[in-house]
C-alpha positions as CSV (number, residue, x, y, z in Angstrom):
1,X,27.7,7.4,7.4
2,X,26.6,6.8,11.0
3,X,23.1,8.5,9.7
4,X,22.7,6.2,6.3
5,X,23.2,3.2,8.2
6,X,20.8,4.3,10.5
7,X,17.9,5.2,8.2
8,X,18.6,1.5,6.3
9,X,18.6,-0.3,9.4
10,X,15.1,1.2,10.1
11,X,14.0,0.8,6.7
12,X,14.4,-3.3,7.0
13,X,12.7,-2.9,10.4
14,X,9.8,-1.5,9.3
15,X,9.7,-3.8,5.8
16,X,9.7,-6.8,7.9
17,X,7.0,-5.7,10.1
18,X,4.8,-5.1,7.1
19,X,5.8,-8.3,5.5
20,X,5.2,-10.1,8.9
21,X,1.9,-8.7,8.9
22,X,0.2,-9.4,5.6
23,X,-2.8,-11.9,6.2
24,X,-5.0,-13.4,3.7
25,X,-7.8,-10.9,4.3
26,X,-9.3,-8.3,2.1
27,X,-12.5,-7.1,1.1
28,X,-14.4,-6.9,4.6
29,X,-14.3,-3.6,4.6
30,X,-16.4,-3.6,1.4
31,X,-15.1,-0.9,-0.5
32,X,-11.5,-2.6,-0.9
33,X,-13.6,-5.4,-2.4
34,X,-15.0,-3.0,-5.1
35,X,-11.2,-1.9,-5.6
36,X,-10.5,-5.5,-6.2
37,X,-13.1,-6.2,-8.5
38,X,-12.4,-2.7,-10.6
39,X,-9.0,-2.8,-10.6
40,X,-9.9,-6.9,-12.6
41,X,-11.8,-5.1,-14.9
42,X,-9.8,-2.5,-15.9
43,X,-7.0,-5.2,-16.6
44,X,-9.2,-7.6,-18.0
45,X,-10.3,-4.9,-20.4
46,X,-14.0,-4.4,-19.9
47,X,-13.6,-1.0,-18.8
48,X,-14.0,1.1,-15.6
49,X,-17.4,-0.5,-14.4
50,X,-19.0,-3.1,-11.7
51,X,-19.0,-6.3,-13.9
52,X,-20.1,-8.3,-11.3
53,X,-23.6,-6.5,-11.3
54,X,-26.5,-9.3,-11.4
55,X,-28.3,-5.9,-13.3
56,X,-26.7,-3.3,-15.0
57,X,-22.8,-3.2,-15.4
58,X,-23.0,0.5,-13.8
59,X,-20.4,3.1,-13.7
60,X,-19.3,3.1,-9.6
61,X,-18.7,6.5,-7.6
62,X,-15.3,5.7,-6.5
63,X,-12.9,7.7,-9.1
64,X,-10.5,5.1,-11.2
65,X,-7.2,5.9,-9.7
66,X,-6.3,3.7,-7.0
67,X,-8.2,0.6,-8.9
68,X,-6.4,1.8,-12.2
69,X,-2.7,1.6,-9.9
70,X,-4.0,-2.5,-8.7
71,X,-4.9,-3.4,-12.8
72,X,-0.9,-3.5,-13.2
73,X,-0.9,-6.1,-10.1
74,X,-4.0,-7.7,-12.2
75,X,-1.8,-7.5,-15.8
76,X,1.4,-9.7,-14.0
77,X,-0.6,-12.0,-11.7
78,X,-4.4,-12.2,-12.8
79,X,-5.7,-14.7,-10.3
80,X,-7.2,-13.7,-7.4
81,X,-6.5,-14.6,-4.3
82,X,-3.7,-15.6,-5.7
83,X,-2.4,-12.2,-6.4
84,X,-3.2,-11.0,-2.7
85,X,0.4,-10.3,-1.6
86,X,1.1,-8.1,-4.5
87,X,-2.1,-6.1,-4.7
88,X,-1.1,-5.1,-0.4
89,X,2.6,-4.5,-1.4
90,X,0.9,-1.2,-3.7
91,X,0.4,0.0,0.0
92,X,3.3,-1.4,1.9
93,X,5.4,0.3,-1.0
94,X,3.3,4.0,-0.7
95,X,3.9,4.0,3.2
96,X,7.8,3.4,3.1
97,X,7.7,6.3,0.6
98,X,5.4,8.4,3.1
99,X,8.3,8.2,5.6
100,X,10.9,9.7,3.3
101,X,8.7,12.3,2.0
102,X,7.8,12.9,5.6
103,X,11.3,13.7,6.7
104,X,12.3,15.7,3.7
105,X,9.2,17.2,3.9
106,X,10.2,18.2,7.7
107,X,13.8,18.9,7.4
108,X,13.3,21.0,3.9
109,X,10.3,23.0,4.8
110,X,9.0,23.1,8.2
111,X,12.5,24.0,9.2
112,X,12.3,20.6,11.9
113,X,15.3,18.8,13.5
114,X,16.6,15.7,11.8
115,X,15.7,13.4,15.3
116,X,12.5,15.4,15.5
117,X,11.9,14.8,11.7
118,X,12.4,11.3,11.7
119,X,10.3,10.8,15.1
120,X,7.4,12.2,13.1
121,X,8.5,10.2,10.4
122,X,9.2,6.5,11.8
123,X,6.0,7.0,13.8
124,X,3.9,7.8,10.8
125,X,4.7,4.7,9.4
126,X,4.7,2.3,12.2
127,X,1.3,3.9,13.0
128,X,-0.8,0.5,13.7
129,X,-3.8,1.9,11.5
130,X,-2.0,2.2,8.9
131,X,-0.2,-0.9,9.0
132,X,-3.5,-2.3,9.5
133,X,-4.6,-0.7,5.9
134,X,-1.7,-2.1,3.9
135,X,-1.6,-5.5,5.3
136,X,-5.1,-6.3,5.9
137,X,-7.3,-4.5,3.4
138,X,-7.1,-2.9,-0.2
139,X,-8.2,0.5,0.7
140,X,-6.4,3.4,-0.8
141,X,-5.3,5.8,2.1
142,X,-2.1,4.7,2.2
143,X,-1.3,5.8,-1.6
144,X,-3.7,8.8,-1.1
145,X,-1.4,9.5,2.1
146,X,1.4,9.7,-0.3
147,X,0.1,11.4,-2.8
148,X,-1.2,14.1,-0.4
149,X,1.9,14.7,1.0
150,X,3.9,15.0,-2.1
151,X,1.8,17.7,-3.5
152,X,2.4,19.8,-0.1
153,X,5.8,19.2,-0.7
154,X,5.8,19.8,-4.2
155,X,4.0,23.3,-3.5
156,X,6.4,24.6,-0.9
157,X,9.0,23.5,-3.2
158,X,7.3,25.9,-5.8
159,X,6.5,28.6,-3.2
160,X,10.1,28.8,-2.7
161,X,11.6,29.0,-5.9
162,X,13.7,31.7,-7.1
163,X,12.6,31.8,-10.5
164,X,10.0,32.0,-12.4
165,X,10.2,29.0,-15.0
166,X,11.5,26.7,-11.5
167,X,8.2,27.9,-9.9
168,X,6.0,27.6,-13.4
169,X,7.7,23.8,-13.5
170,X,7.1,22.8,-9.9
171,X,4.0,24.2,-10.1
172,X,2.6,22.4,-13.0
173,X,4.0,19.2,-11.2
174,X,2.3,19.8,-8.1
175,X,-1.1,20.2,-10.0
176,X,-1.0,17.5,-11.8
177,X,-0.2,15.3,-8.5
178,X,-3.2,17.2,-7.2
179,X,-5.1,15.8,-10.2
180,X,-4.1,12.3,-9.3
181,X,-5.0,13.1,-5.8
182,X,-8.3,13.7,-6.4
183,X,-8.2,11.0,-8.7
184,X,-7.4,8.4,-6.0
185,X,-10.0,10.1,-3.3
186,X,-12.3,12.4,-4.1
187,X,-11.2,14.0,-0.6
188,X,-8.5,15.0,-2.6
189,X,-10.1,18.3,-3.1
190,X,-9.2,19.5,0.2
191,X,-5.2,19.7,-0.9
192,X,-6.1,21.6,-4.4
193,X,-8.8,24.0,-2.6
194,X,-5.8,24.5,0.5
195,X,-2.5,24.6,-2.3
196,X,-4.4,27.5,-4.2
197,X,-5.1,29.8,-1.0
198,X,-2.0,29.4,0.3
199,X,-0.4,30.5,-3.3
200,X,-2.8,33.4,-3.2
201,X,-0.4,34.4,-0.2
202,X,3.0,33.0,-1.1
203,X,3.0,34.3,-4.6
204,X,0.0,36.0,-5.6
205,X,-3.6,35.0,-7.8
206,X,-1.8,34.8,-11.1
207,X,0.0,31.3,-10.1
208,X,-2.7,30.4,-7.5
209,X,-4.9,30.7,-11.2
210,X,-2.6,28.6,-13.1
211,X,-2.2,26.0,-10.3
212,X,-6.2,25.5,-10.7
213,X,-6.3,25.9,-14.7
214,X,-4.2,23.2,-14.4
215,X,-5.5,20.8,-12.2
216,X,-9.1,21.8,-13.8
217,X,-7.6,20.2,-17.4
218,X,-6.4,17.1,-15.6
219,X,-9.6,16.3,-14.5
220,X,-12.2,17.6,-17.5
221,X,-11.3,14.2,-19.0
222,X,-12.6,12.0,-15.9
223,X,-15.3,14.3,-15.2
224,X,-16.8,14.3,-18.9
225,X,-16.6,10.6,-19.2
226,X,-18.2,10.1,-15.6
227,X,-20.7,12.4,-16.6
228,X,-21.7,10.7,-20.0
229,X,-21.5,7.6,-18.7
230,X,-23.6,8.0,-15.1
231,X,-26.0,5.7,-14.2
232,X,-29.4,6.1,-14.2
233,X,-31.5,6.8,-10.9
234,X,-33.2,2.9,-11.5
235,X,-30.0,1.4,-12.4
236,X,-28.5,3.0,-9.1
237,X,-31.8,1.5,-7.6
238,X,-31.6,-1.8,-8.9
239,X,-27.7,-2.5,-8.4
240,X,-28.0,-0.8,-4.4
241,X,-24.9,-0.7,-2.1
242,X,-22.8,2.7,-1.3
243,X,-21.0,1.8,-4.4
244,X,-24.0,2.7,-6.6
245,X,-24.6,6.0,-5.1
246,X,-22.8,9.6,-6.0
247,X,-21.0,11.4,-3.2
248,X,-24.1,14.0,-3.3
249,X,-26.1,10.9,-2.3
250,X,-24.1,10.0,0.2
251,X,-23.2,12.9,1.7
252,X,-27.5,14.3,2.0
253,X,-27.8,10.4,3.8
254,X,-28.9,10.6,7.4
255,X,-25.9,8.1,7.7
256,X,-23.3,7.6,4.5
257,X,-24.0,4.2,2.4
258,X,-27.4,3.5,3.7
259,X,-30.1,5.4,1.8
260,X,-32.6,3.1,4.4
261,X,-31.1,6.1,6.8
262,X,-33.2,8.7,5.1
263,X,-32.0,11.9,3.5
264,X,-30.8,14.9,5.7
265,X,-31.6,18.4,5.8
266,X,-29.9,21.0,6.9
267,X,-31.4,21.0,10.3
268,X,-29.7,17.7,10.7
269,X,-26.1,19.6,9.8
270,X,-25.1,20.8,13.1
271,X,-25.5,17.3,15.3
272,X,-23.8,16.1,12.4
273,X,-20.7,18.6,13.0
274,X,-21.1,18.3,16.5
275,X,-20.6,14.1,16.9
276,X,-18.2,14.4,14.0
277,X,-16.1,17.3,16.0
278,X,-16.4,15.1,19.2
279,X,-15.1,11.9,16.8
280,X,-12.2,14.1,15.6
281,X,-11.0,15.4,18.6
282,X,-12.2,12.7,21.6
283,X,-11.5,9.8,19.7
284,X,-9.5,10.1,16.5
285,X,-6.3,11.9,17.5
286,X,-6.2,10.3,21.0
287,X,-6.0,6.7,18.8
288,X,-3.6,8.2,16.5
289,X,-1.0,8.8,19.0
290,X,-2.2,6.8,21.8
291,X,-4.2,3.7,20.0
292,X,-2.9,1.4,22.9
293,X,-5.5,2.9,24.9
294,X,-8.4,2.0,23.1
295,X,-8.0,-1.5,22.7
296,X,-5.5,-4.7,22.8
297,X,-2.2,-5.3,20.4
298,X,-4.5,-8.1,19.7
299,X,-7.3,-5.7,17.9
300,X,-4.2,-3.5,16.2
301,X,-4.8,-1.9,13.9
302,X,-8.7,-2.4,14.0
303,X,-9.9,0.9,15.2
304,X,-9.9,1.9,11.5
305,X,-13.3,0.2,11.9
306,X,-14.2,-0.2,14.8
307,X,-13.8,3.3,16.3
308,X,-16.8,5.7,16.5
309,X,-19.5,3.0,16.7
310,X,-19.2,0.6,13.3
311,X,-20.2,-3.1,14.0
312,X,-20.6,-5.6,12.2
313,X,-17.6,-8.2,11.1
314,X,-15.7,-5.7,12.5
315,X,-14.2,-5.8,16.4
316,X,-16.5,-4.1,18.7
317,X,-16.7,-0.5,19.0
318,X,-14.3,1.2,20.6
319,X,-13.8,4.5,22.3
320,X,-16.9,4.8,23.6
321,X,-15.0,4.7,27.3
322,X,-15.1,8.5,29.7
323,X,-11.7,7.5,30.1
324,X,-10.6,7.4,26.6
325,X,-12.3,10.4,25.6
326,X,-10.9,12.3,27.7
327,X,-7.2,11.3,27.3
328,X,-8.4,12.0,23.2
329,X,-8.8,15.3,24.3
330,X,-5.6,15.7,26.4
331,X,-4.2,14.5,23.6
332,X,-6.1,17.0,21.1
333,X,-4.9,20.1,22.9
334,X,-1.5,19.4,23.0
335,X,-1.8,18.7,19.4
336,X,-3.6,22.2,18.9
337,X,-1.3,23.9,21.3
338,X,1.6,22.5,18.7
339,X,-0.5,23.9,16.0
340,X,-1.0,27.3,17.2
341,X,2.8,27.2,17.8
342,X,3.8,26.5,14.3
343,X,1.4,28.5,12.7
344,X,2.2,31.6,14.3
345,X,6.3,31.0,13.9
346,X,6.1,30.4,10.1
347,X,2.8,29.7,8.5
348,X,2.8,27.2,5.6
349,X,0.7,25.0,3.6
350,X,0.3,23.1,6.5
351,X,-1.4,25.1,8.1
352,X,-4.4,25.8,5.5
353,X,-4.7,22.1,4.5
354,X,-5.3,20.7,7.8
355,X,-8.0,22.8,8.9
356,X,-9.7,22.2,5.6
357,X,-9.6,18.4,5.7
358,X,-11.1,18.5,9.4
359,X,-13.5,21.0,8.2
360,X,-14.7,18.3,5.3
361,X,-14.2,15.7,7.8
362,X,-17.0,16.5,9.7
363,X,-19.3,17.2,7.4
364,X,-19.4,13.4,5.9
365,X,-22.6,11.3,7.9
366,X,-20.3,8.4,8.7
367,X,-17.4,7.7,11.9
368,X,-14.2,10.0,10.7
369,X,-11.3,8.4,12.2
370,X,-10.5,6.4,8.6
371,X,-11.1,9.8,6.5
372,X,-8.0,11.8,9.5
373,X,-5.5,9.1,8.9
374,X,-3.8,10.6,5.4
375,X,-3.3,13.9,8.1
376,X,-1.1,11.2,10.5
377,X,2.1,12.7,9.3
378,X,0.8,16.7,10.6
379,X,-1.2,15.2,13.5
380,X,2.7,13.8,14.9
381,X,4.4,16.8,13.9
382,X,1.7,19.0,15.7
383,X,1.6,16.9,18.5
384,X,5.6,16.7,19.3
385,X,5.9,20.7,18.7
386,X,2.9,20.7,21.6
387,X,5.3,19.4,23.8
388,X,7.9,21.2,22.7
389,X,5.5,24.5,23.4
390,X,4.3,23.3,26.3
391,X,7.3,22.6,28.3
392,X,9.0,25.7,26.7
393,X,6.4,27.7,28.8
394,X,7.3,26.1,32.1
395,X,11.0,26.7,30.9
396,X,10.7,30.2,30.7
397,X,9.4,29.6,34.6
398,X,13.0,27.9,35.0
399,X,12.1,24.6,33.6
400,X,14.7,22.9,31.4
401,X,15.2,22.4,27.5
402,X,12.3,20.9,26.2
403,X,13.7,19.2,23.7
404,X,15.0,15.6,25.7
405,X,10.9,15.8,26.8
406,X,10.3,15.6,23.0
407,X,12.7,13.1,22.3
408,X,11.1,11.0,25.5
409,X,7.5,11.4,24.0
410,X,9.0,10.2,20.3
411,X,11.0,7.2,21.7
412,X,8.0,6.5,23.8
413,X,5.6,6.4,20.9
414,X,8.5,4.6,18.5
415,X,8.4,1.6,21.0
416,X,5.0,1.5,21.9
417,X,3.8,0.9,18.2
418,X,7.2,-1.2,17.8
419,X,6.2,-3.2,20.7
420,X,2.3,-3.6,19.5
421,X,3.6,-4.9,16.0
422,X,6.1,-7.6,18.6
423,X,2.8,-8.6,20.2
424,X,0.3,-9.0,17.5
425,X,2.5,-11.1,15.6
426,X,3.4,-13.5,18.4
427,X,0.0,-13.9,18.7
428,X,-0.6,-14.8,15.1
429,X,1.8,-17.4,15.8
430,X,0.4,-19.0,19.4
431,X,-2.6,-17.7,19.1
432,X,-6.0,-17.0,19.8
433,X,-6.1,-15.7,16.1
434,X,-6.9,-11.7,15.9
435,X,-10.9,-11.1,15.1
436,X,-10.5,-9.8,11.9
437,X,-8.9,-12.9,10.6
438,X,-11.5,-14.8,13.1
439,X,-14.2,-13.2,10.6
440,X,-12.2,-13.3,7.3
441,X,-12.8,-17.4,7.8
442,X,-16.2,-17.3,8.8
443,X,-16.9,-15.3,5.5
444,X,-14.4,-17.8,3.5
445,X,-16.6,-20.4,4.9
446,X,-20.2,-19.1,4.1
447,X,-18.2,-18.2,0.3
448,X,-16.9,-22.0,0.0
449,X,-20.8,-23.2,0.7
450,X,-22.2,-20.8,-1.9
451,X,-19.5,-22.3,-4.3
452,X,-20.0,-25.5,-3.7
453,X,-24.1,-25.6,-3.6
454,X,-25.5,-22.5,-5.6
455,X,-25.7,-22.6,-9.5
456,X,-23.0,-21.1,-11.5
457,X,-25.3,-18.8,-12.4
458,X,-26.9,-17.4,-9.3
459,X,-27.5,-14.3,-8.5
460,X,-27.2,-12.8,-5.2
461,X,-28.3,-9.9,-3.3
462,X,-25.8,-9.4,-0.4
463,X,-23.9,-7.0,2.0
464,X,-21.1,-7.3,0.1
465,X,-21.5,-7.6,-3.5
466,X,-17.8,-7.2,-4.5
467,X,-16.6,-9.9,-2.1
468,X,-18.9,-12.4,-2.8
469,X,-17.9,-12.0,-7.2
470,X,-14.1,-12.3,-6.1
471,X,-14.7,-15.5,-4.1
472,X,-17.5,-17.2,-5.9
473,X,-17.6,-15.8,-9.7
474,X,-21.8,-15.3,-8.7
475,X,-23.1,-12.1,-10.1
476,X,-24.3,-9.7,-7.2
477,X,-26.3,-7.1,-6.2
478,X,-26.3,-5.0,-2.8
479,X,-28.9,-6.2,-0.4
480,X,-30.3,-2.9,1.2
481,X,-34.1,-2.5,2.3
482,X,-34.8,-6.2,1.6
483,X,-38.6,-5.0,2.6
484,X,-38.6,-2.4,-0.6
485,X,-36.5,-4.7,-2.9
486,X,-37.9,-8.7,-2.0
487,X,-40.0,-8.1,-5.3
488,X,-37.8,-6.5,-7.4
489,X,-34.9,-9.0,-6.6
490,X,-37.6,-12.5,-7.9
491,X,-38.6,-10.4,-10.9
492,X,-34.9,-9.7,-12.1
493,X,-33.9,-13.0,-11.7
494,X,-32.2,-13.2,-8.2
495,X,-33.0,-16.0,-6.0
496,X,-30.3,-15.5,-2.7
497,X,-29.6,-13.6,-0.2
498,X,-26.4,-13.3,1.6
499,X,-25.5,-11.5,4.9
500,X,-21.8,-11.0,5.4
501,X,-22.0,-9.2,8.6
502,X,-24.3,-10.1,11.4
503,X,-27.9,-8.9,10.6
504,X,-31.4,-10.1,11.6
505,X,-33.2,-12.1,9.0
506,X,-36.0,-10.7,6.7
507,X,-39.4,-11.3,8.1
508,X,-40.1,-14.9,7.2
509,X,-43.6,-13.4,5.5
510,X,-41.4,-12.5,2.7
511,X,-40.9,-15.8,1.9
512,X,-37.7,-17.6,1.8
513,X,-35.9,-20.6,2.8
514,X,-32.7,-20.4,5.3
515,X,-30.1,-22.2,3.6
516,X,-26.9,-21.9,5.4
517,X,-26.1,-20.1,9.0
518,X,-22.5,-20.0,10.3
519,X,-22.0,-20.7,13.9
520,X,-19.8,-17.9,14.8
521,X,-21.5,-14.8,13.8
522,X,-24.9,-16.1,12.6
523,X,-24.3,-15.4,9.0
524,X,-26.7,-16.8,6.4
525,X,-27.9,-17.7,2.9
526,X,-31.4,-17.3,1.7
527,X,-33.5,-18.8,-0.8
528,X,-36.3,-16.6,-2.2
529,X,-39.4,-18.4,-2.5
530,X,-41.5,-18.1,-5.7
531,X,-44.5,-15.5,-5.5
């Protein structure tokens, strides 16, 4: 009973810190705008495609899951902002349900201790980044975190089954999860590719080859229509943005989501791999486990954008410190040294999947630490069983039993990220206000000008082409290579230009006329001239 009372106890804890720390913000991050404004079309009926293009209504890269879950939000509250709190409780709900799949997953099949279990778990979901995702955005990882985990889960369960119509059952669930896995991220490859090797091993090719079959027919559908319905190379073009662009595209991009980069060759690839692997393991786990020590509890949260170099509305970049990286590091190897541990004492799914998703990780052109957090839940467990390998060493040298050192670390980490959340709320209340709501109100501002002194029926090329449809109904375009595009953008019709991130102005040769500039960041509106 003691142990129920517990777990509910913690449950409203962590509820109230989520509900606590929902803000009014979405959509800086840009691609939880376009989640927004698909997940309105989908419930408004028009189908799965960008209607606030200024050009063509184009089919978008991102696959239709997560946007398909926010269309029920859309279907029982269709006015936007209005329906803010709703579309962020989708997330707040997935990362309660990460924490019980995490212990269950922990307890069931990685053979853990209940206190270590729930460690792993509680800290998973007080992990500021995350919290940061659900309560300050509309991106997907938090869902994508819990469908991940449920088809490892799901597998094991299936691995382990006694007979053959349990495993044929479990295993037809787990690949359809996959399915929707992939269907929420396309980085949801990396748990079908790691769930059929590890069934090679744990029961042979014949169910690995079903496990595939299946997942292959849940996604022939979405693959066919994507296909049939692609856009064409000009309307890509014309419409501009990452959201116009395939993954191919983006991942041959010198840097992802800005074809101004130039395109990569595979002489690029290893500097690539090399600052990716240097990301991953000198800045991303270090700010999983450790995040205080790469910025305030007043930033919390915002190394999701901010760490590995991205500017812009976001807070400045972090990690770039000798000191951090190298407490990153410390941080990594005790982390690998838990790996290593496991692995060799009973290798599981685990133990293929990770690997994988570091090893597609650093492959993509852009900062990874956003693309590690659906691993948060094996990066804690992998860390703790470091410790727990670590100070078993120096107990075999007379040391004591490591596991009070584990519990130490957990209870450390526990009220570390307990007392961030304490801190960032308080000052939300006294303030200075946090930066990313600073620059949710600058943006709100520049949107409340366009609204009030552009036509209804501008068109506007801008940095972020979903945001500016959700606050001001004004068709959009993306605004990349202004040089290449100025021309293109008075012929189709568009007469604006908007920069929702801090960015130099076009050279005035182009011809336009500076409309609006906010004080804060320098953001602006611009009139195109007539030729």
């Amino acid at each position: 009973m003691t142990r129920q009372v517990s777990a509910a106890v913690i449950a409203v804890a962590v509820t109230a810190i989520y509900a606590l720390r929902i803000d009014p913000v979405a959509g800086l991050i840009v691609d939880d705008a376009w989640y927004i404004v698909l997940a309105k079309a989908i419930a408004q009926g028009d189908g799965y495609r960008l209607i606030s293009s200024a050009t063509a209504q184009i089919l978008p890269a991102f696959p239709p899951g997560f946007p398909a879950i926010l269309s029920v939000v859309f279907r029982a509250s269709p006015e936007y902002p209005g329906n803010l709190w709703l579309l962020k409780s989708v997330s707040i709900v997935a990362m309660l349900g990460v924490g019980l799949v995490t212990y269950r997953y922990l307890v069931r099949y990685r053979s853990a201790r209940p206190p270590l279990a729930a460690a792993v778990a509680i800290s998973t979901v007080l992990s500021p980044a995350l919290v940061f995702l659900a309560t300050s955005t509309v991106m997907a990882e938090c869902v994508f975190t819990l469908a991940q985990l449920g088809v490892v889960l799901v597998i094991e369960r299936a691995a382990r089954a006694e007979s053959a119509p349990r495993m044929q059952r479990d295993l037809c669930l787990a690949a359809v999860m996959a399915a929707g896995a992939v269907l929420l991220r396309s980085a949801g490859i990396a748990v079908v590719l790691a769930g059929a090797v590890y069934l090679v091993k744990a029961r042979g090719w014949r169910w690995a080859m079903v496990f595939g079959a299946v997942v292959a027919a849940c996604l022939t559908p979405w693959a066919v229509y994507a296909n049939v319905h692609a856009p064409t190379r000009a309307e890509r073009v014309a419409h501009g943005g990452s959201i116009a662009y395939t993954y191919d595209d983006l991942l041959t991009m010198r840097k992802g989501g800005y074809p101004t980069s130039g395109r990569a060759s595979l002489d690029d690839l290893p500097a690539r791999v090399g600052v990716n692997l240097v990301n991953v393991f000198g800045r991303s786990v270090g700010a999983i486990i450790f995040p205080a020590a790469f910025r305030g509890s007043g930033e919390s949260g915002q190394e999701v954008v901010a760490l590995g170099g991205e500017t812009g509305l976001q807070a400045a970049s972090m990690g770039g410190a000798t000191a951090t990286v190298i407490v990153s590091l410390v941080i990594s190897a005790i982390t690998l040294a838990g790996f290593v541990g496991i692995a060799r004492q009973h290798f599981t799914l685990g133990e293929v999947f990770v690997p994988l998703s570091i090893g597609m990780i650093v492959l993509v052109p852009a900062p990874s630490f956003r693309y590690m957090l659906p691993l948060v839940p094996f990066v804690f467990f992998y860390f703790f069983a470091g410790l727990e390998t670590i100070v078993s060493g120096f107990r075999r040298a007379g040391a004591h039993d490591p596991r009070p050192v584990m519990r130490i670390a957990a209870l450390c980490v526990t009220l570390l990220f307990g007392l961030e959340h304490a801190q960032y709320l308080w000052q939300l209340r006294v303030g200075p206000l946090p930066n990313w709501i600073e620059d949710h109100r600058e943006v709100s501002e520049l949107a409340g000008w366009m609204e009030r002194n552009l036509p209804a029926t501008a068109a506007v090329a801008t940095t972020n082409p979903g945001l500016v449809y959700l606050l001001t109904s004004r068709t959009t375009v993306g605004s990349d290579d202004p040089e290449a595009n100025w021309e293109r953008w008075r012929t189709s019709g568009i007469r604006y230009v908007a920069a929702l991130r801090p960015a130099e102005l076009p050279r005035a040769a182009l011809g336009y006329r500076l409309l609006y500039r906010s004080l804060g960041q320098g953001l602006w509106i611009l009139e195109l001239r007539s030729p």
